[in-house]
C-alpha positions in Angstrom: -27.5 29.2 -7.9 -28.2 26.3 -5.7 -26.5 23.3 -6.1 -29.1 21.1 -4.2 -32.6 20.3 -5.4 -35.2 21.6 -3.3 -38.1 20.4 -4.9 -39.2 16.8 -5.6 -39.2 17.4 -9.2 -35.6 18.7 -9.2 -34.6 15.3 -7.1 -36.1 12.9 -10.0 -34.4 15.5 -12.3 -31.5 14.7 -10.6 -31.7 10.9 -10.1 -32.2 10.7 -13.7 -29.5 12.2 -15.0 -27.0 9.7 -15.5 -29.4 7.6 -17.3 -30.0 10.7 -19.3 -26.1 11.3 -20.0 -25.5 7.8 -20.9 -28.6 7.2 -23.7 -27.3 10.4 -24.8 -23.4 9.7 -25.0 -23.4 5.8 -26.4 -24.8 6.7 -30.1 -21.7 8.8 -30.9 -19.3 6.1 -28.6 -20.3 3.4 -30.3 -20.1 5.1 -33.5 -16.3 6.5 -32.9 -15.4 2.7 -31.6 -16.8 1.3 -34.8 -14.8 3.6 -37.1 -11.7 3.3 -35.0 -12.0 -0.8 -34.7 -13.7 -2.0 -37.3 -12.7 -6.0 -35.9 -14.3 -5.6 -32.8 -17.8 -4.2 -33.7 -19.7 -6.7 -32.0 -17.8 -6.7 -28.4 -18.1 -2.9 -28.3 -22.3 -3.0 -29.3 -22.8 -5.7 -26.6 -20.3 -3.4 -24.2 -22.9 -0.5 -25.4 -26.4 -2.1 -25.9 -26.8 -4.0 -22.6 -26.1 -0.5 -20.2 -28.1 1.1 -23.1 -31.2 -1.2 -22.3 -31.0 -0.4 -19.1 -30.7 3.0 -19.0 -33.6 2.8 -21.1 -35.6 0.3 -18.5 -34.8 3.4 -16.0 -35.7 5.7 -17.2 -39.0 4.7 -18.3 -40.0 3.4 -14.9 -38.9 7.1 -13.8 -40.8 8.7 -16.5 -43.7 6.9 -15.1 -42.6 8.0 -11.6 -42.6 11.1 -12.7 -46.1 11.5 -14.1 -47.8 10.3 -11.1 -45.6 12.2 -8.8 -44.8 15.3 -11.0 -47.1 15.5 -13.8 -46.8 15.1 -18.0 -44.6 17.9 -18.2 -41.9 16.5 -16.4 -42.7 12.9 -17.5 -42.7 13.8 -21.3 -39.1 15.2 -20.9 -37.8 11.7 -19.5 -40.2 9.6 -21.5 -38.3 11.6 -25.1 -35.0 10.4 -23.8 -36.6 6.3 -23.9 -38.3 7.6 -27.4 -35.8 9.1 -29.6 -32.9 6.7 -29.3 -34.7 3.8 -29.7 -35.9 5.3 -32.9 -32.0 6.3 -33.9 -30.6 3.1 -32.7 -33.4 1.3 -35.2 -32.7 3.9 -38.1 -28.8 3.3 -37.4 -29.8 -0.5 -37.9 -31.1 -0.4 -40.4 -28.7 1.8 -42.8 
């Protein structure tokens, strides 16, 4: 097992994973904080939303990095983590 990338793919795999963690660790934050505070909804979705967007800005850019440098395989793997929560932060929304 190596713990350093040695390809270029595995770097952008690597530079991108925080973004990755984060899209994938707000939804169910920002849920738990909602249940637990129901008062201070709105602090904790601006406290959530504005990383969020970011993290989504990111990872797009690198998704687009990615398939110039890499290819689509690589790119489509980044570009579903810009996808999918911006379709379950619009679903969650709108329920």
């Amino acid at each position: 097992m190596r713990i350093i990338p040695s390809t270029r793919h595995e770097w952008f795999n690597l530079v991108l994973f925080p973004f990755k963690a984060y899209v994938v660790l707000a939804f169910p934050f920002y849920f738990v904080f909602r249940a637990l505070y129901p008062h201070g909804t709105d602090a904790t979705f601006d406290d959530i939303v504005v990383p969020f967007a970011f993290c989504l800005l990111a990872l797009l850019i690198g998704s687009l990095i990615q398939l110039i440098v890499s290819g689509w395989e690589y790119a489509f793997s980044s570009f579903l983590f810009v996808v999918v929560p911006i379709v379950l932060f619009l679903a969650s929304r709108l329920l």
